[in-house]
C-alpha positions as a Markdown table, in Angstrom:
| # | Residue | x | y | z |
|---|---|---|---|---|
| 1 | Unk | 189.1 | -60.1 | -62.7 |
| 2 | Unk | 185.3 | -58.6 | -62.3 |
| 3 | Unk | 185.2 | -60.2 | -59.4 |
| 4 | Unk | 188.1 | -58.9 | -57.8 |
| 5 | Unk | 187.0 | -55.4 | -58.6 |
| 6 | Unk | 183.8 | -56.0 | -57.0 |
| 7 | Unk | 185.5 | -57.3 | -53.8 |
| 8 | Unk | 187.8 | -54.5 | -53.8 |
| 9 | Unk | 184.9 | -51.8 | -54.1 |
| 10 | Unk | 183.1 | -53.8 | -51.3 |
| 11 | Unk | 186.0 | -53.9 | -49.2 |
| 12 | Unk | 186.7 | -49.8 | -49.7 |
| 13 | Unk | 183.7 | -49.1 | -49.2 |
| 14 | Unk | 183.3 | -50.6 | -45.8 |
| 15 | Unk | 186.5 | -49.7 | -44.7 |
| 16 | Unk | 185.8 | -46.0 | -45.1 |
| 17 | Unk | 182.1 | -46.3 | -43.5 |
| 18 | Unk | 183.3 | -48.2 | -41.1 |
| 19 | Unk | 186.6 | -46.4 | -39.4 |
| 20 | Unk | 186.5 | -45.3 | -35.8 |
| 21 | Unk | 185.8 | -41.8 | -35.3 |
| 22 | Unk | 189.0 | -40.7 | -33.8 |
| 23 | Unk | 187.8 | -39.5 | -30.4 |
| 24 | Unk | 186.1 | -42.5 | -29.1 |
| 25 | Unk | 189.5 | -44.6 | -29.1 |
| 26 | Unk | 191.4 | -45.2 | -25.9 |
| 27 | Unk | 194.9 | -42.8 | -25.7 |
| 28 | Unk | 197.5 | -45.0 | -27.3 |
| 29 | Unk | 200.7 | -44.2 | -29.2 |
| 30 | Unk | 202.6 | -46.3 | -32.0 |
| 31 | Unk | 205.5 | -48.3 | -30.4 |
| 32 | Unk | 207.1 | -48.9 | -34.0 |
| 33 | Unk | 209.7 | -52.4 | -34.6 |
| 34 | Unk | 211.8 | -51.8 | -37.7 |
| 35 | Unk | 211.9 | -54.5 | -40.1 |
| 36 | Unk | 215.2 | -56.4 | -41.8 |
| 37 | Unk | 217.0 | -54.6 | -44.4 |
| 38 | Unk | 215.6 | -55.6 | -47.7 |
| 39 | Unk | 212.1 | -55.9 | -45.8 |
| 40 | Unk | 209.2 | -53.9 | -45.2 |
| 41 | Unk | 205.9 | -53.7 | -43.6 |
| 42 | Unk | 203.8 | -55.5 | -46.0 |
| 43 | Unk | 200.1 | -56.9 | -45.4 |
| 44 | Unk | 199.9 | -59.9 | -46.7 |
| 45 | Unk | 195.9 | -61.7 | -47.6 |
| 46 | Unk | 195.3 | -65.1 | -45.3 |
| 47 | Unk | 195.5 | -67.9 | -47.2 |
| 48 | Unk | 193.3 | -70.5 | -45.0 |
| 49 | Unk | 190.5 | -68.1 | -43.4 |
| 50 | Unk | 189.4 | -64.4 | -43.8 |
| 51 | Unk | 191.6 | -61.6 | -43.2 |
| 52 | Unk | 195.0 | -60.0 | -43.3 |
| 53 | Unk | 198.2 | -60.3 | -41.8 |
| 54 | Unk | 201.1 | -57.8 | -41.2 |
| 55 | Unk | 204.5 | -58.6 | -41.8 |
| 56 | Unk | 208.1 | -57.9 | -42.8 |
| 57 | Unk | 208.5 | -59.2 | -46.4 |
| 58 | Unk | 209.5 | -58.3 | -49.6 |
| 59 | Unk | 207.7 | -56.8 | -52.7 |
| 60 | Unk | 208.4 | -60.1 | -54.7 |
| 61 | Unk | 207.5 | -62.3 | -52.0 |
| 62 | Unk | 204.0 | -60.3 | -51.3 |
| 63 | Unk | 203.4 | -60.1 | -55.4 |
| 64 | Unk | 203.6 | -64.0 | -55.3 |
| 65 | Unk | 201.3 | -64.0 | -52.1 |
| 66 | Unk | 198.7 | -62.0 | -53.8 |
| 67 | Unk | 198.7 | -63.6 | -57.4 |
| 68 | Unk | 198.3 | -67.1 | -55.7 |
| 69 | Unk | 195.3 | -65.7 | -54.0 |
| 70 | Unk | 193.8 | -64.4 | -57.3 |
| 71 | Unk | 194.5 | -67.5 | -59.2 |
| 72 | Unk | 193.0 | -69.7 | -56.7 |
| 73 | Unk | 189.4 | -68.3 | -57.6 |
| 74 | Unk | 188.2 | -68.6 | -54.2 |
| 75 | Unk | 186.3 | -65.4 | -53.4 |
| 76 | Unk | 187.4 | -65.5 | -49.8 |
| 77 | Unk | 191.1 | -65.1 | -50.4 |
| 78 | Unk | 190.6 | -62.8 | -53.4 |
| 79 | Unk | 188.8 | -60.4 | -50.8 |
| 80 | Unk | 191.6 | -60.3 | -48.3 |
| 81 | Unk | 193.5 | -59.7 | -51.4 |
| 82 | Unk | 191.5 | -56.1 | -51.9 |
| 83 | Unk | 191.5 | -55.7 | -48.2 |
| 84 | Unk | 195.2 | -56.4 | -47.8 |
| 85 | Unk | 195.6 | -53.7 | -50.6 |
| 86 | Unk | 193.1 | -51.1 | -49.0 |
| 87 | Unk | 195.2 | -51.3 | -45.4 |
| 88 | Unk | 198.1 | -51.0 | -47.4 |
| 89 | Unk | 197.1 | -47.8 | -48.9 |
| 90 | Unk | 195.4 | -46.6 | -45.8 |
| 91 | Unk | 198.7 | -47.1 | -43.5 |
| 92 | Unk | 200.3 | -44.6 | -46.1 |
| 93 | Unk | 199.5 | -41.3 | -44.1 |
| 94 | Unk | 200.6 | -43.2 | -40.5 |
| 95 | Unk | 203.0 | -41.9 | -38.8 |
| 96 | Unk | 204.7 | -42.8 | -35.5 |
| 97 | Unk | 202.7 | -39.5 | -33.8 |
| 98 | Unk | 199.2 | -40.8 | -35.3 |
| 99 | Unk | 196.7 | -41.4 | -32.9 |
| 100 | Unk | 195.9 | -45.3 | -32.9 |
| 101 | Unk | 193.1 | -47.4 | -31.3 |
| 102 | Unk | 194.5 | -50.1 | -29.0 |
| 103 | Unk | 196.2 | -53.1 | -30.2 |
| 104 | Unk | 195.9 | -51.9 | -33.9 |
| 105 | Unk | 198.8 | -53.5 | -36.3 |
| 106 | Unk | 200.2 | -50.6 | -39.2 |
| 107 | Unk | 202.8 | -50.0 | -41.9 |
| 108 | Unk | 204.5 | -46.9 | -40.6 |
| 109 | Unk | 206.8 | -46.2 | -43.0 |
| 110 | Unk | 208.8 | -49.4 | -43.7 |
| 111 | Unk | 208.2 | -50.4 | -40.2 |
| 112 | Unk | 205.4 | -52.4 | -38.3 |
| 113 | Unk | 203.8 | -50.5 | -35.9 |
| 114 | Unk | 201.6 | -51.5 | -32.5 |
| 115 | Unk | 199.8 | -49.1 | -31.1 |
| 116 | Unk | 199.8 | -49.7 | -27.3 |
| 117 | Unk | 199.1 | -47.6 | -24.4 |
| 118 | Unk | 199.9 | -43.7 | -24.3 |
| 119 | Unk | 201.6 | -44.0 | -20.6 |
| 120 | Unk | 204.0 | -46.7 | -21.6 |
């Protein structure tokens, strides 16, 4: 468990030095897809290379994702773990009038959001 709190303060840390200042991203606007009933924008750790992946799931379904991840001991799946979590808590204050940086993914609400271009 140490070692996922040290990957999760790692990842946190990074991901706030690390954000795009807001005006040096292209003009782009969230074109937002709503997901299933029962569903909702989740991101979910990769399970055979680093990274994250958004998608329309469940709760349960992400719980079991993430405690397979943690009980596999390898440290690259427990980070995506802590940076699944930090996008997850990040994508709390979007909005479908947020400003967005081309070809970003987001959890807008329950909803998957793409940001694309503003003149679409």
């Amino acid at each position: 468990m140490g070692r996922f709190l040290v990957a999760l303060a790692i990842t946190l840390g990074f991901a706030v030095l690390s954000a795009p200042l807001a005006h040096a991203s292209a003009p782009g606007r969230w074109q937002v897809t709503p997901c299933p009933s029962g569903a909702k924008a989740l991101w979910l750790p990769r399970v055979d290379k680093f990274g994250t992946d958004i998608s329309c799931t469940t709760e349960e379904a992400r719980a079991a994702a993430v405690k397979e991840a943690v009980d596999s001991g390898s440290p690259t799946r427990m980070m995506n773990v802590a940076i699944a979590f930090a996008q997850q808590l990040s994508d709390k204050s979007l909005t479908a009038e947020s400003s967005c940086v081309l070809g970003a993914k987001g959890a807008i609400g329950e909803a998957i959001g793409t940001c694309v271009t503003a003149w679409l």
